[in-house]
C-alpha positions in Angstrom: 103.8 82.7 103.7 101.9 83.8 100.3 104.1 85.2 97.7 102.3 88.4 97.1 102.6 91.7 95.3 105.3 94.0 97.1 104.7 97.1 95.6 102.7 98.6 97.7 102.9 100.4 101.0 105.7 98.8 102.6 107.3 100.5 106.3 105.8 101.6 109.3 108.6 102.6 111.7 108.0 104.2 114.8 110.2 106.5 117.2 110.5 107.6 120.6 112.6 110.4 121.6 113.1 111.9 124.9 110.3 110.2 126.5 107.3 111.1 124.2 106.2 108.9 121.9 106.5 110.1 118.0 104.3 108.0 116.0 105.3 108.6 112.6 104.2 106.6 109.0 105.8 106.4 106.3 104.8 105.1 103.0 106.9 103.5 100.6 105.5 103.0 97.2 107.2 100.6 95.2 108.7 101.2 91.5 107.0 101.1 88.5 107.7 98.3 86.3 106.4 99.6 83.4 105.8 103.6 82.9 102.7 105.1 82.2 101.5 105.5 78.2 99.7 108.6 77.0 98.9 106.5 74.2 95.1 107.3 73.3 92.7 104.0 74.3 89.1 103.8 73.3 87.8 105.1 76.6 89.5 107.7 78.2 89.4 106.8 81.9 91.9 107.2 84.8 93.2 103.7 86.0 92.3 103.2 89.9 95.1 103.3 92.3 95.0 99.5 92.8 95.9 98.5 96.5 96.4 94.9 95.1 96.5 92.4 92.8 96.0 88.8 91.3 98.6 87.0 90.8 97.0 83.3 91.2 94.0 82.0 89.8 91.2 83.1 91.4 93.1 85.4 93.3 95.7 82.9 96.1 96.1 79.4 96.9 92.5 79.4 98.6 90.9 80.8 95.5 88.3 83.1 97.1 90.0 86.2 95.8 88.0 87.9 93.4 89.1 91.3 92.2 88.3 94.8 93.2 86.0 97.2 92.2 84.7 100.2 92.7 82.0 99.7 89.3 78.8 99.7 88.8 75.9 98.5 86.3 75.4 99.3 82.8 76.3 99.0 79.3 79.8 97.3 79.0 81.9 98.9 76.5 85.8 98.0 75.5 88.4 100.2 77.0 91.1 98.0 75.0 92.0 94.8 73.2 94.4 93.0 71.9 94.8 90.8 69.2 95.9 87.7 69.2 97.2 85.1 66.8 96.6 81.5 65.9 98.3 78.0 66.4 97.3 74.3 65.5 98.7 71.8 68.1 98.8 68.3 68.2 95.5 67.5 69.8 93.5 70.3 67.7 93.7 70.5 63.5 91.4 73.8 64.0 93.4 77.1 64.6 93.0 78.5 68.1 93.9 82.1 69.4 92.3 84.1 72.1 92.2 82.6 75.7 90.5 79.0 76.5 88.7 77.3 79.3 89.6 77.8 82.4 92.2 80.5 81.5 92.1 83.8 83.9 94.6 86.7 83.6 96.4 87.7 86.3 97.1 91.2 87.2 100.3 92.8 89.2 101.1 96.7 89.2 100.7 98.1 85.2 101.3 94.7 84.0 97.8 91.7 83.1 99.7 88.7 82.1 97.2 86.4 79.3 97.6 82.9 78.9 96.6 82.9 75.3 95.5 79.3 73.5 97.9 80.7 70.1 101.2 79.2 72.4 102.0 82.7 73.9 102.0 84.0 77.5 101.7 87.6 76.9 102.6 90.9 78.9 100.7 93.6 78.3 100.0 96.8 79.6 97.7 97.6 82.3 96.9 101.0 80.9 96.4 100.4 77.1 97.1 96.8 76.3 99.8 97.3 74.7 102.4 94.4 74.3 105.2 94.2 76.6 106.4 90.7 75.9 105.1 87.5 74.6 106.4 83.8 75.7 105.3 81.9 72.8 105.5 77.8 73.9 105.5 74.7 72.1 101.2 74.6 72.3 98.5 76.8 73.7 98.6 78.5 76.9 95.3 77.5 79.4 96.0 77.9 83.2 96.5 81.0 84.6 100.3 82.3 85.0 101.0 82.2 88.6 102.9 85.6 89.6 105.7 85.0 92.4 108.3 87.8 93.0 110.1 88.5 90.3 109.0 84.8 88.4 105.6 83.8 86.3 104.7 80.4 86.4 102.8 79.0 83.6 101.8 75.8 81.6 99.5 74.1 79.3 98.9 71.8 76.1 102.7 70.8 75.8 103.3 69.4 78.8 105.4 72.1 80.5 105.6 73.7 83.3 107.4 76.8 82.5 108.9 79.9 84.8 109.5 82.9 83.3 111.3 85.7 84.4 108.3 88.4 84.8 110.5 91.5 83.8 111.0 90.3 80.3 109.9 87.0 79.3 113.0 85.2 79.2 112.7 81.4 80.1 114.5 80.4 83.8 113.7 76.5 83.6 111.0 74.4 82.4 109.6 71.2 83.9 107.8 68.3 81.8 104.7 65.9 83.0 103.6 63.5 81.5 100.6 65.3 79.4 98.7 68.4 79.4 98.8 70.8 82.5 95.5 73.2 82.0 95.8 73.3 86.5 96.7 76.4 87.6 100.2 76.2 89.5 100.1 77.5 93.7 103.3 78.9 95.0 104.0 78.7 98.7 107.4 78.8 100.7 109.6 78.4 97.9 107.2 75.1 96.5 105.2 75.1 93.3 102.3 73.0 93.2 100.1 72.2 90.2 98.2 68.9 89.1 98.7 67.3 85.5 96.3 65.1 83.1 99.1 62.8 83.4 97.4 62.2 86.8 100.1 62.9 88.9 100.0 65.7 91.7 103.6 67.4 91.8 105.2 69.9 94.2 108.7 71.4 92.4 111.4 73.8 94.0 110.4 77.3 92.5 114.3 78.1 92.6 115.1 75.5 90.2 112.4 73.5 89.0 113.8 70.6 90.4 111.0 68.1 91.8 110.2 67.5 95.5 107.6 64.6 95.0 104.8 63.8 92.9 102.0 62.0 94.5 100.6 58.3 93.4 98.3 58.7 90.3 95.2 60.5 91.1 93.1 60.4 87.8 93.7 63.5 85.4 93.4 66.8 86.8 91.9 69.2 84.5 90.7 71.9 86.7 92.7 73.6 89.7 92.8 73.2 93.3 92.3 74.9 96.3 95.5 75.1 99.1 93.5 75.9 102.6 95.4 74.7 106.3 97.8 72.8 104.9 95.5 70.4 102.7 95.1 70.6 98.9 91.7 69.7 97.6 91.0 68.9 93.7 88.4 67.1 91.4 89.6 64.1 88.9 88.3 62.4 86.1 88.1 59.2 87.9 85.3 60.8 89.6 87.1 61.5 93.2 87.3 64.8 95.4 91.0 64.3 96.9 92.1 65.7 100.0 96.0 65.9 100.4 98.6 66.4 102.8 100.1 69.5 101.2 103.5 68.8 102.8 103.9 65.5 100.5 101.2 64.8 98.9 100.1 62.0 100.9 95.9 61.0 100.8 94.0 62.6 103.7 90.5 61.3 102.5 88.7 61.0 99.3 85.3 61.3 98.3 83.3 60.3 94.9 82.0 62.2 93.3 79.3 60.8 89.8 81.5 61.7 87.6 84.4 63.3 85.6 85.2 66.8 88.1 86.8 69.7 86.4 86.0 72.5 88.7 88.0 74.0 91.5 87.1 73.0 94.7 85.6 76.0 97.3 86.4 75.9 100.3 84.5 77.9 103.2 83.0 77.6 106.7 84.1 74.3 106.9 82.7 72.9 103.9 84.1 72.0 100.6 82.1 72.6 97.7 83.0 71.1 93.5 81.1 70.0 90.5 81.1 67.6 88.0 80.5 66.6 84.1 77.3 64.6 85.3 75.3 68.0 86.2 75.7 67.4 90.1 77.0 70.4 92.0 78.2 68.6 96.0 79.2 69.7 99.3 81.1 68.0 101.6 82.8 68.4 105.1 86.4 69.7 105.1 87.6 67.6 107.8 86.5 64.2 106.6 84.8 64.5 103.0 81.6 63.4 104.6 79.1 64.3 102.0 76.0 67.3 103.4 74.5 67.5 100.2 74.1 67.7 96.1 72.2 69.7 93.9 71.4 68.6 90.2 71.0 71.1 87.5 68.2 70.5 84.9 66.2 72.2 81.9 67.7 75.1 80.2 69.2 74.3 77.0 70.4 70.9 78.1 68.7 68.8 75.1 70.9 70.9 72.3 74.2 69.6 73.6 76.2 66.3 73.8 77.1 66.9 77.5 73.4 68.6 78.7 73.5 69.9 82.4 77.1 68.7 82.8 79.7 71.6 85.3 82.8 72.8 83.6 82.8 76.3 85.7 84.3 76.3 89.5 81.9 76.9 92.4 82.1 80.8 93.7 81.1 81.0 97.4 80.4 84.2 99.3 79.1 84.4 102.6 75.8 82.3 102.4 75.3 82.0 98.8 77.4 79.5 96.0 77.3 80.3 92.2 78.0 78.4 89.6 77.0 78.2 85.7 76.4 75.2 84.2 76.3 73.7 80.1 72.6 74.2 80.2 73.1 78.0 80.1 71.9 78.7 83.5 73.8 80.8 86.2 72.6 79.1 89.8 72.5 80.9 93.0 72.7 77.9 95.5 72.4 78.2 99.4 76.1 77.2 100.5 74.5 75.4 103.6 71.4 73.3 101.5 72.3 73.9 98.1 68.4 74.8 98.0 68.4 77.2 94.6 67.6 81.0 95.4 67.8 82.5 91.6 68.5 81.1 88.3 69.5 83.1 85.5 69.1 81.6 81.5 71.9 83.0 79.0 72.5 82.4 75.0 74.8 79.3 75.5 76.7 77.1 77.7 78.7 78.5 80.6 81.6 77.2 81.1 83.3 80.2 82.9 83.6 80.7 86.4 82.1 83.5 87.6 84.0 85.9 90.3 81.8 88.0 92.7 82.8 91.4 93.3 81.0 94.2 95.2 77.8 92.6 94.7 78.4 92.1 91.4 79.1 88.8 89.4 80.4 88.4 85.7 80.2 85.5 82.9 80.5 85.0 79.8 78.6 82.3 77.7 79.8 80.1 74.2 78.0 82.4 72.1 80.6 85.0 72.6 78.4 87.6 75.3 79.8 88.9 78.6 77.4 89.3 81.6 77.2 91.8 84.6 74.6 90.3 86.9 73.5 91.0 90.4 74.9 88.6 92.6 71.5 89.5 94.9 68.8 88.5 92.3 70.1 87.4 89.2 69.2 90.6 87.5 70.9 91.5 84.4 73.3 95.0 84.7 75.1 94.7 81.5 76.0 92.3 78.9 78.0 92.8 75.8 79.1 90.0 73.0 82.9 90.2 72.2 83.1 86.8 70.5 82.0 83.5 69.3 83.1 81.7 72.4 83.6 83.0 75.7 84.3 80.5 78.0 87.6 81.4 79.6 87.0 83.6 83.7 87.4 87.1 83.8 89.3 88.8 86.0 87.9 92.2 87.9 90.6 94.6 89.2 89.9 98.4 89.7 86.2 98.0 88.1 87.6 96.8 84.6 87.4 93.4 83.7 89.9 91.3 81.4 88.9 88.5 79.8 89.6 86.6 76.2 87.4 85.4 73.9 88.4 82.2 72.3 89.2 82.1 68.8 89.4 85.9 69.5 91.0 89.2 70.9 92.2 89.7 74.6 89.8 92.8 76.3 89.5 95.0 78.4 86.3 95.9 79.6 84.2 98.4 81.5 80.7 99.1 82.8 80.0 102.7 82.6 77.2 103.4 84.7 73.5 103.8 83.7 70.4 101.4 82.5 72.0 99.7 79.6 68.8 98.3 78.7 67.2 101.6 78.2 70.3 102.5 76.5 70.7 99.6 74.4 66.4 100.2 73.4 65.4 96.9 74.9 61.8 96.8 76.4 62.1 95.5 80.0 
């Protein structure tokens, strides 16, 4: 059992009287949390009736839930954004604000909830971004707040792992590891799950925060994990793909991996597919971590930086194609059964974003600050727009707008409105 948004439609009852049989529906729509704002926002568009939401990174425990549309191509243009502010932590003298890597927001009703690198977990409006509530914690805010009922889960620099009451902000217990948690916390049957850098897998009671067992030390976990038929799957930076029983967190199989893995393991038609910092993007069988095969990513801008074709983004697999960006500023179109490139696509900088797919559509956004639309057929550029000096948090797509932070920056919400944005924009093609 997923804990999921409830407020949608809810009751279907149906009755028989006298002998015929009376089908009758009945929809129940939940209540609002927050009400509706006619405050005026820099594009004046109708939100979408949304029939969903994302309350997990990268949608649910699986993490091959990518948002909604309907949108199309063209120039993207701000429908709101929010300010954030600035904190030094113990590990960083420089001030940072905005979101950080791997951040995501996650989105449930009227409410986007940012984890924000300044220390605060913010609330904010779906409609107009205004603030609703802010958790501000003892260092910055990476992973992605897990929504569960009427709780957010959500940890980072400090150590913590903290649930909040989703209504208001107000703290219901907090849970400490042993270092930094930038994994993304699952929720299932009443269990949390979430990896540490104290390289520890841990499963706590979501009532209480109380702990239900933490696995033998696995290597630090920097990037998530994906939950799929009872088995957990995440990357380490002792250079293993681990495969655990999700029930207590015993060692199903392991497989190395060159290097370092910070990505979220995909998981899909039997196949599990992750990268790693040594530029080596792998596939391996679900059932037994046999490896099927590895592609290496080369050229690009991979002589300017320290850590040249190395994979900080999580693999994104739909139906037969896997994408992934890489630090040599190339988005890859893979074939999920070869790993034989169809399409590469060169931005400004580094990507270290993942980069969700929706409605044929898939969006990134680069270290020197610009936000890509692309077309998840060809690689072909629909819309770009730069919102800061470092985007290399994952954007979230939910009722065509995206929301996304830029580090060191603002919180956004974006929009493509339709049209050829290069033609707009007066760029030769």
């Amino acid at each position: 059992m997923f804990y999921l948004d409830s407020s949608g439609p809810t009751s279907r009852t149906y009755l028989c009287v006298c002998g015929v049989l009376l089908l009758a529906l009945i929809s129940a729509c939940g209540g609002r949390v927050v009400p509706r704002t006619e405050a005026e926002t820099r594009v004046k568009d109708p939100v979408s009736e949304i029939p969903t939401s994302v309350p997990f990174w990268l949608g649910n425990p699986a993490r091959n839930f990518y948002g909604t549309g309907p949108w199309e191509g063209g120039p993207l243009e701000i429908v709101w954004q929010v300010k954030t502010s600035f904190i030094r932590g113990r590990l960083h003298k420089d001030p940072w604000g905005g979101t950080s890597w791997p951040g995501q927001a996650s989105i449930r009703g009227e409410r986007v909830y940012f984890p924000a690198a300044d220390g605060n977990l913010y609330c904010v409006s779906l409609t107009d971004g205004s603030v609703i509530w802010k958790y501000q914690a003892r260092d910055s805010f990476k992973s992605t707040p897990t929504i569960v009922g009427d709780r957010i889960i959500a940890s980072g620099l400090d150590h913590h792992v903290y649930c909040l009451n989703a209504r208001d902000g107000t703290l219901i217990w907090d849970y400490e590891t042993g270092f930094e948690v930038d994994c993304s916390a699952a929720v299932i049957d009443g269990r949390v799950y979430v990896g540490s850098e104290d390289g520890f897998f841990y499963c706590l009671n979501l009532a209480d925060g109380s702990l239900v067992y933490k696995t033998e030390r696995l290597g630090s976990m920097e990037g998530s994990f994906a939950i799929v038929d009872g088995r957990i799957y995440t990357g380490t930076e002792t250079g293993f793909l681990y495969c655990l029983n999700l029930a207590d967190g015993a060692i199903i199989w392991k497989a190395p991996l060159g290097a370092d893995s910070d990505s979220t393991p995909a998981v899909s038609g039997g196949l599990v597919y992750t990268a790693a910092e040594d530029g080596y993007v792998y596939c391996f069988r679900q059932s037994n971590g046999e490896p099927v095969w590895k592609f290496k990513a080369a050229g690009g801008l991979s002589r300017n930086y320290k850590e040249r074709s190395g994979f900080w983004a999580s693999p994104i697999v739909v139906k037969d194609r896997l994408y992934i960006g890489s630090n040599n500023g190339y988005m890859y179109c893979l074939s999920a059964d070869k790993g034989e490139m169809v399409w590469q696509l060169l931005a400004r900088a580094p990507i270290w974003g993942t980069a969700p797919v929706v409605e044929g559509k898939l969006v990134f956004g680069d270290k020197a600050g610009w936000l890509y639309l692309v077309a998840a057929a060809d690689g072909k550029r629909l819309g770009e727009l730069k919102i800061g000096e470092n985007v290399n948090s994952t954007p979230v797509v939910m009722g065509g707008r995206i929301y996304i932070g830029a580090f060191n920056g603002d919180l956004y919400c974006l929009r493509p409105k339709g049209g050829d944005w290069q033609e707009q924009a007066g760029i030769a093609k």
